[in-house]
VOGU-3710 file (C-alpha; in Angstrom, 3 decimals, decimal comma):
1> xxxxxxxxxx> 144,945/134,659/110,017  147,317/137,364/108,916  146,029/141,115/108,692  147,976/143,817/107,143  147,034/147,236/105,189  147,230/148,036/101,770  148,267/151,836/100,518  147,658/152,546/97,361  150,531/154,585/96,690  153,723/155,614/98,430
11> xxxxxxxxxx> 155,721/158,101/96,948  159,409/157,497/97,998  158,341/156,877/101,847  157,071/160,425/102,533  153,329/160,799/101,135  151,271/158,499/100,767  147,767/158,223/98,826  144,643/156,700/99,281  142,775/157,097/96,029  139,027/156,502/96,281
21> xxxxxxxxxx> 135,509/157,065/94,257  132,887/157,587/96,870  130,324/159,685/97,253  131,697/161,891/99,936  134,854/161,042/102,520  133,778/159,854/105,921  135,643/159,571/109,729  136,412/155,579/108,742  138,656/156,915/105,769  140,262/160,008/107,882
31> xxxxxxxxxx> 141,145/157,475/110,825  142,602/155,154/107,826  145,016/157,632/106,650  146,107/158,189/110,098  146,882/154,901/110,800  148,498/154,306/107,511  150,773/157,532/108,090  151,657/156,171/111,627  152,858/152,734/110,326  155,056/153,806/107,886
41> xxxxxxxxxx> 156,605/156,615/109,416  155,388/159,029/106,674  154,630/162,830/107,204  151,644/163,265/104,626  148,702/161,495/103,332  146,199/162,389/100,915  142,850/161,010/100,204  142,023/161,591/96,456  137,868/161,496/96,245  137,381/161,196/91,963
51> xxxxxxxxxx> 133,791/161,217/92,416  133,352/164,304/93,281  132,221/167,607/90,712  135,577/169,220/91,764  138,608/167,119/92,169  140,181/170,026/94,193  136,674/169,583/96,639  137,790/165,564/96,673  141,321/165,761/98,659  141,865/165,482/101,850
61> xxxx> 145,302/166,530/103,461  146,843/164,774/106,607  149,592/166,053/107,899  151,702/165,023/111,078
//
């Protein structure tokens, strides 16, 4: 069995997004964008939360 991980978006190999429409953004997602960052080498991630009232109240920045 082969694993791997799936981004959503990569935006020429220095952010990348996770896009998502959840009712609120939990520890499993933060530790996802970690490990996503750390694989690819890539300074940034966001987590974009479109169910939420306020898109602006839906991101989540990671930074390395």
């Amino acid at each position: 069995m082969k694993y791997g991980f799936r981004a959503n978006l990569i935006i020429e190999n220095k952010v990348i997004l996770e896009l998502k429409a959840i009712q609120e953004i939990h520890h499993i997602h933060k530790a996802q964008i970690n490990t996503y960052t750390k694989l690819t080498n890539c300074k940034v991630g966001l987590i974009i939360n479109f169910n939420s009232i306020l898109l602006t109240k839906g991101i989540y920045r990671w930074i390395i």
